[in-house]
C-alpha positions, -999 to 999 in steps of 0.1 A, spaced: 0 0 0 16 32 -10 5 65 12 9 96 1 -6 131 10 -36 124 -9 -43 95 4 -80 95 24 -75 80 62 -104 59 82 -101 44 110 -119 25 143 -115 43 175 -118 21 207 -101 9 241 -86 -14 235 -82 -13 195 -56 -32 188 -78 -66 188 -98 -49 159 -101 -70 130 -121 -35 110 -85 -23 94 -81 -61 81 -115 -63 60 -118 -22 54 -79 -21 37 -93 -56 22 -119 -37 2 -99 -7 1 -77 -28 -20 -105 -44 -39 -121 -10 -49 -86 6 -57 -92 35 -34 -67 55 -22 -68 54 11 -57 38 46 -79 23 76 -61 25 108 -70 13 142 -72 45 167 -69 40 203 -70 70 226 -69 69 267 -102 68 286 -106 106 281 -89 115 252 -121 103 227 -135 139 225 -98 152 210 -94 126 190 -126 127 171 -119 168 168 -85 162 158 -100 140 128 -129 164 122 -124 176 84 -91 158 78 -106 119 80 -134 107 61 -147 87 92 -144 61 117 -161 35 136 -162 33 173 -162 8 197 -162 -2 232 -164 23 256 -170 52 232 -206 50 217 -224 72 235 -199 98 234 -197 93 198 -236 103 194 -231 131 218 -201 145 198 -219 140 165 -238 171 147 -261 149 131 -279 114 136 -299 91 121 -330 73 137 -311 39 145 -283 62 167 -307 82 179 -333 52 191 -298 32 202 -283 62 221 -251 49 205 -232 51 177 -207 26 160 -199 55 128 -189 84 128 -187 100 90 -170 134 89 -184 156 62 -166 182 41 -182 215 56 -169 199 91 -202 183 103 -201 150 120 -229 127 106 -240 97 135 -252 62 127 -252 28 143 -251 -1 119 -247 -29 147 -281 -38 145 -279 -41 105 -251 -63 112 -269 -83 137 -299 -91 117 -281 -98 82 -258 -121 105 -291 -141 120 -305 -143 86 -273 -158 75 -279 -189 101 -317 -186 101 -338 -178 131 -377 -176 149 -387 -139 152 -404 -145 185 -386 -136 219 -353 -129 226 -330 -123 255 -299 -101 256 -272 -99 275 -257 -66 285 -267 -30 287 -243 -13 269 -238 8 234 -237 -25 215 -272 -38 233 -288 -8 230 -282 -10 187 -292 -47 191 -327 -39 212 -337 -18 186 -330 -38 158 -347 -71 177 -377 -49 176 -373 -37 140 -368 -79 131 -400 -87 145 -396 -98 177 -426 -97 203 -405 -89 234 -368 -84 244 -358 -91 274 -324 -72 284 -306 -91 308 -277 -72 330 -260 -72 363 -268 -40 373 -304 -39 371 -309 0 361 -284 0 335 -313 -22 319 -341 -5 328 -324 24 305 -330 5 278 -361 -9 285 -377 24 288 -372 28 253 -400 7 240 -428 -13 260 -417 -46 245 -382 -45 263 -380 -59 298 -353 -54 322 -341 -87 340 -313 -91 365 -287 -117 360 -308 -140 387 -336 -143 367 -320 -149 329 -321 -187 334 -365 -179 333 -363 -162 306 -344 -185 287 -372 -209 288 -392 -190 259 -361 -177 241 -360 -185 202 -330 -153 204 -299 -154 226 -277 -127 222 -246 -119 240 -238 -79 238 -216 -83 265 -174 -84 260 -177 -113 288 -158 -139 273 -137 -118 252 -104 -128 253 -85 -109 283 -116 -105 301 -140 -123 327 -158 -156 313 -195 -155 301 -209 -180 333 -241 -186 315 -264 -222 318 -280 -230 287 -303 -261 305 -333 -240 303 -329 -222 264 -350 -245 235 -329 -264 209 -347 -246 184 -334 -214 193 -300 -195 180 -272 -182 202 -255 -151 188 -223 -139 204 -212 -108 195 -174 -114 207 -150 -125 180 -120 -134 200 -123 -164 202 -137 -176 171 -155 -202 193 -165 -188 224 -175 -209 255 -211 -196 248 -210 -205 211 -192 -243 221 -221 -249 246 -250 -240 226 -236 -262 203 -229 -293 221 -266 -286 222 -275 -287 185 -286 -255 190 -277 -230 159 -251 -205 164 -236 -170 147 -204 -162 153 -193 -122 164 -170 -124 130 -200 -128 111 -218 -98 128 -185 -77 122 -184 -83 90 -223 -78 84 -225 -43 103 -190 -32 83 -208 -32 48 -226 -2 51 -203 12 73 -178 11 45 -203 25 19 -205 56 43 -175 63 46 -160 57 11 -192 65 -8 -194 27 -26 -202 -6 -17 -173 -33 -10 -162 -55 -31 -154 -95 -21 -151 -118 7 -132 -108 37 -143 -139 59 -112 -161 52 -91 -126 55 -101 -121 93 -101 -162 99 -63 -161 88 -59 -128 113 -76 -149 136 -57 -180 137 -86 -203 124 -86 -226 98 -109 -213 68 
């Protein structure tokens, strides 16, 4: 890849970033399209988002954002479409050439188009986690269909935030997510338990249907301990690669103004360590 001083940047902005797989498949299609431009993974301290996203302000064309900056990303954004807005987070930031910051949260595209990859029952689901990343997937639930989503957290208020956005979201503490697995045709893990680095996911599956489908938004691992006991249960399972990959496609088309070209999957797989 040769940079020059035309060359367009992008980038991901998160803490930590380096895990990122989003410069791997964005310079993948940057490649593809023949753009001249760079992705870069961005990772600022705690409370350095704010100067990071002004320092980028008319120079970048944009950037996605992830854990723990969402809902500053929204705040810092001049404009916002209904999915950021209804989320109260955003995952894209797209940097316009008059210097306005244009909002949007395409983790709940991703999510879906993910689920529709492995099929799945529009009926109830349950979700793990209260964060930027549930609140984009508890809107989207709702947009797929589903009757009722039940937002499952440790700390109690932190999901009763988000189920004061709509009448069919519940808020459950952890205590009581083994109930509400009983009805579940969705499980969703929004949550970076499990993550490599972090805590484990302690979760019993006993109680979820076999005909349901487990989603875990985590990517590393491949195969999380959530993912490998749902399916020693035959139950059906989407990976957090193919959610990634899923909410990156019109992520990319914001921020380069066309729509990728070719598969990525084996690309992040061989980042990954996995066998394609």
């Amino acid at each position: 890849m040769k940079i020059t001083a035309s060359t367009r940047v992008a980038g991901v902005v998160g803490h930590p970033a380096g895990h990122s797989l989003s410069p791997v498949i964005h310079n993948a299609w940057i490649g593809a399209g023949g753009l001249d431009a760079v992705y870069l993974a961005f990772e600022p301290p705690a409370d350095g988002f704010r100067r990071l996203i002004e320092g980028l302000r008319g120079v970048a064309l944009g950037v996605n954002v992830t854990i723990p900056f969402k809902a500053q990303a929204l705040a810092l954004a001049d404009h916002a479409s209904e999915p950021a807005r209804r989320a109260g987070a955003a995952n894209l930031l797209v940097f316009r050439p008059d210097g306005s910051i244009e909002a949007d949260n395409t983790d709940g595209v991703g999510l879906v188009r993910a689920m529709e990859l492995a099929g799945y029952v529009a009926d109830k689901a349950v979700l793990l986690g209260a964060g930027g990343a549930a609140r984009g997937a508890a809107m989207a639930l709702l947009d797929a269909g589903f009757a009722e989503v039940a937002v499952v957290n440790r700390t109690l208020e932190r999901a009763q935030e988000i189920a004061a956005l709509d009448p069919r979201l519940r808020a459950l503490g952890w205590d009581q997510a083994d109930a509400a697995l009983e009805s579940a045709s969705v499980l969703v893990n929004a949550t970076s338990l499990g993550m490599t680095g972090q805590p484990p996911l302690v979760l019993s599956l006993d109680a979820l249907p076999r005909s349901a489908t487990v989603v875990d938004m985590v990517y590393r691992p491949m195969r999380t301990q959530l993912l490998a006991s749902a399916g020693r249960r035959g139950v059906k399972t989407v990976s957090g690669l193919d959610m990634l990959i899923q909410q990156a496609v019109p992520s990319f088309q914001a921020i380069f103004g066309q729509a990728p070209q070719g598969d990525v999957r084996r690309l992040c797989l061989e980042a990954l360590g996995e066998a394609a």
